[in-house]
C-alpha positions in Angstrom: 127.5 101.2 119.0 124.3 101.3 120.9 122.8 103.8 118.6 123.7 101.8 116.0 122.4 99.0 116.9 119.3 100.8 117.9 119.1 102.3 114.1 119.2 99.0 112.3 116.5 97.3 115.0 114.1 100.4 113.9 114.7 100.1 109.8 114.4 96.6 110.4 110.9 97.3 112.6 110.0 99.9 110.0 110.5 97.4 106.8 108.5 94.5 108.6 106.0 96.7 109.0 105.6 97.7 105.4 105.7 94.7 103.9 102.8 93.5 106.4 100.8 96.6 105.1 101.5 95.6 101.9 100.7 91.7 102.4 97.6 92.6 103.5 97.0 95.4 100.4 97.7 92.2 98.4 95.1 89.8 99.9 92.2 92.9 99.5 93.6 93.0 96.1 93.0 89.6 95.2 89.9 88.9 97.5 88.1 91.8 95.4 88.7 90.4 92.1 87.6 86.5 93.5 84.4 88.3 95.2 83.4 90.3 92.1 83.7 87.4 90.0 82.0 84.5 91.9 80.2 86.5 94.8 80.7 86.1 98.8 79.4 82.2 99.0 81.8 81.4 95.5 84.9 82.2 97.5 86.5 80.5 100.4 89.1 81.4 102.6 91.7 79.2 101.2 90.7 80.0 97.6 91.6 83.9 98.3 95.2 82.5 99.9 96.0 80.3 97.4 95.2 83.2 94.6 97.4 85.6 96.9 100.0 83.3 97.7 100.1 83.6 101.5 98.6 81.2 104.1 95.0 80.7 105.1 96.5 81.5 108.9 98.1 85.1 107.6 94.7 86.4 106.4 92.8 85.2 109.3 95.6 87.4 111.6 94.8 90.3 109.5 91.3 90.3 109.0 89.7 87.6 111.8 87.3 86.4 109.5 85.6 85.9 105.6 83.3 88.4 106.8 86.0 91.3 107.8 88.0 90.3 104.5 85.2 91.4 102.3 84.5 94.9 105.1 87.8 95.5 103.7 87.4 94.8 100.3 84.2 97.1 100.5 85.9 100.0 101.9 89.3 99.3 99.7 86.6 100.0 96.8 85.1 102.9 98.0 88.5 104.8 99.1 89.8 103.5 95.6 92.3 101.4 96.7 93.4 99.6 99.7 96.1 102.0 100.4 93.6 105.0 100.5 91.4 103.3 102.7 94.1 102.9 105.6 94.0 107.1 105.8 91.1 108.7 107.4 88.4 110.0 105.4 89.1 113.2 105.5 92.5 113.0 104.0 91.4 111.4 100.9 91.9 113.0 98.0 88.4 113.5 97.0 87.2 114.7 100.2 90.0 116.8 101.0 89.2 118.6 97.4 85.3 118.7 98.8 86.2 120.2 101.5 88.6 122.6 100.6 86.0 124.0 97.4 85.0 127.7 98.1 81.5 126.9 96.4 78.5 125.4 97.9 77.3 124.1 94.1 80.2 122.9 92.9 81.0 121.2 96.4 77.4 119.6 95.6 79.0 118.6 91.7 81.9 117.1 93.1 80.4 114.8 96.0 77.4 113.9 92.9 80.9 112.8 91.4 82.2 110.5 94.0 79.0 108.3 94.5 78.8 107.6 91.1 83.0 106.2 91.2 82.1 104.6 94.4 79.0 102.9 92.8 81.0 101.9 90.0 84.0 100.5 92.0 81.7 98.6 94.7 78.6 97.5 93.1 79.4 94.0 92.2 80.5 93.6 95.8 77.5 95.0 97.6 74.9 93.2 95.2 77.2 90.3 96.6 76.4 91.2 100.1 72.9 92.4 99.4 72.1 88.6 98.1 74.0 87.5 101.4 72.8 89.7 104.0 69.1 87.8 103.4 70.1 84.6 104.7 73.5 84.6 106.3 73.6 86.5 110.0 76.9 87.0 109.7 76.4 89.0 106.1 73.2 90.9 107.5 75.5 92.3 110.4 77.8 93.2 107.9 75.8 95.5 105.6 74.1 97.1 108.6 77.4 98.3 109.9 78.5 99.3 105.9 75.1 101.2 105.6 76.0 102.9 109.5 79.2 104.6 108.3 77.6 105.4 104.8 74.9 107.6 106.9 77.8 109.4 109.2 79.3 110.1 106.0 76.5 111.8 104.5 75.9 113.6 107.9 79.4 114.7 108.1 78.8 116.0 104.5 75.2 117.8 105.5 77.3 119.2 108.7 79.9 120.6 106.8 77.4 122.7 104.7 75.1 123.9 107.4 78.4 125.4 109.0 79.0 126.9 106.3 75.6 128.6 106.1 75.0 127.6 102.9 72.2 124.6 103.6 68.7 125.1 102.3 66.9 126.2 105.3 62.9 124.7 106.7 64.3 121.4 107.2 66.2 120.1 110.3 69.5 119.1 108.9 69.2 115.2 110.7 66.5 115.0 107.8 68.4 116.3 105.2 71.2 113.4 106.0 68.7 110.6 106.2 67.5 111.8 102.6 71.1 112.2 101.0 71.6 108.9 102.3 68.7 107.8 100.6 69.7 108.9 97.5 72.9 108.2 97.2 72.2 104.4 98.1 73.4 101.2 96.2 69.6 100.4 95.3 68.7 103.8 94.0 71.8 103.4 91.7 70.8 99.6 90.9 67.7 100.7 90.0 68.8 103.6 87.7 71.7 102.6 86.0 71.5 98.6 85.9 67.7 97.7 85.8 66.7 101.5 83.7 69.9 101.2 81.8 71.3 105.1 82.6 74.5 105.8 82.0 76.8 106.7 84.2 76.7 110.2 82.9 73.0 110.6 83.3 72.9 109.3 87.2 75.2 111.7 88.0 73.8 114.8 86.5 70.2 113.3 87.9 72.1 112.8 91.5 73.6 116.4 91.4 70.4 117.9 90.6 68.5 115.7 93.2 71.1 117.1 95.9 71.1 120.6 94.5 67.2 120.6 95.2 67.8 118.8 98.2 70.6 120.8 99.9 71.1 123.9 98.8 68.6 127.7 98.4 66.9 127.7 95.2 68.4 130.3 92.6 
């Protein structure tokens, strides 16, 4: 009886917990469509819990603040999709497939490849907190911490090759990071694509080259 009582406690436990996760997939869902459309300042808390049909107290347990609502929504966007972002970066399907490529050029193709879908899935958002981060504290702390992980990931990425032995040698591989994180940076891509009209085609072929020369011996 004990056992059984035991089981049903833990599929009850289990289900809760599921449909918390997906609660709060739902709010990121629907705080990243209000965000895109009328920016950071357009959007208030209730707003986003009227449009997702929970209270303005559930979304402030799960995410403390308008400020870590939209950190999610950021990183929901560049995982491609809320659910991908709860696993750690390395288990993501594009990484994992990074990581697991045998060649240093293609490896080179492929992460090209990934900016250019995170680019396309976040940049209304982080214009949003680009126009924000000038004048609200709050949104300034914000995009420093975004722009922190950004420049692990491209370190992580810069590590991985120079274990591999494959990095362009003559310059210290710190460097190499802070220039791939250059690079691959919301502005450069502003620049390019929205203010010089490339397509999405041409940054990536551009960006691949750019990291090829970057990264990688020549020939």
């Amino acid at each position: 009886m004990c056992e059984e009582v035991k089981s049903r406690r833990a599929y009850r436990s289990t289900k809760r917990a599921e449909q918390v996760a997906q609660t709060r997939r739902d709010i990121v869902a629907t705080a990243g469509v209000l965000f895109r459309d009328l920016g950071y300042a357009g959007v208030s808390m209730p707003a986003i819990a009227r449009e997702a049909g929970v209270a303005v107290e559930t979304i402030y347990r799960a995410f403390e603040s308008k400020a870590g609502l939209f950190k999610a929504v950021v990183d929901a966007a560049v995982a491609g999709g809320a659910s991908r972002a709860e696993r750690p970066v390395v288990e993501r399907p594009a990484i994992r497939a990074i990581n697991e490529e045998p060649d240093a050029r293609r490896q080179v193709a492929m992460y090209a490849g990934t900016q250019r879908g995170i680019h396309r899935r976040s940049g209304a958002l982080m214009r949003a907190l680009a126009e924000g981060a000038g004048s609200d504290p709050e949104m300034r702390r914000l995009w420093t911490e975004i722009e922190r992980q950004r420049r692990m990931g491209q370190g992580r990425f810069v590590a991985m090759l120079a274990d591999r032995g494959v990095l362009r040698p003559g310059v210290p591989a710190e460097k190499r990071a802070d220039a791939l994180w250059a690079l691959t940076s919301h502005h450069v891509h502003e620049m390019l694509v929205e203010t010089c009209g490339w397509t999405g085609e041409q940054y990536q072929a551009w960006l691949t080259k750019a990291l090829e020369d970057l990264l990688l011996p020549q020939g």
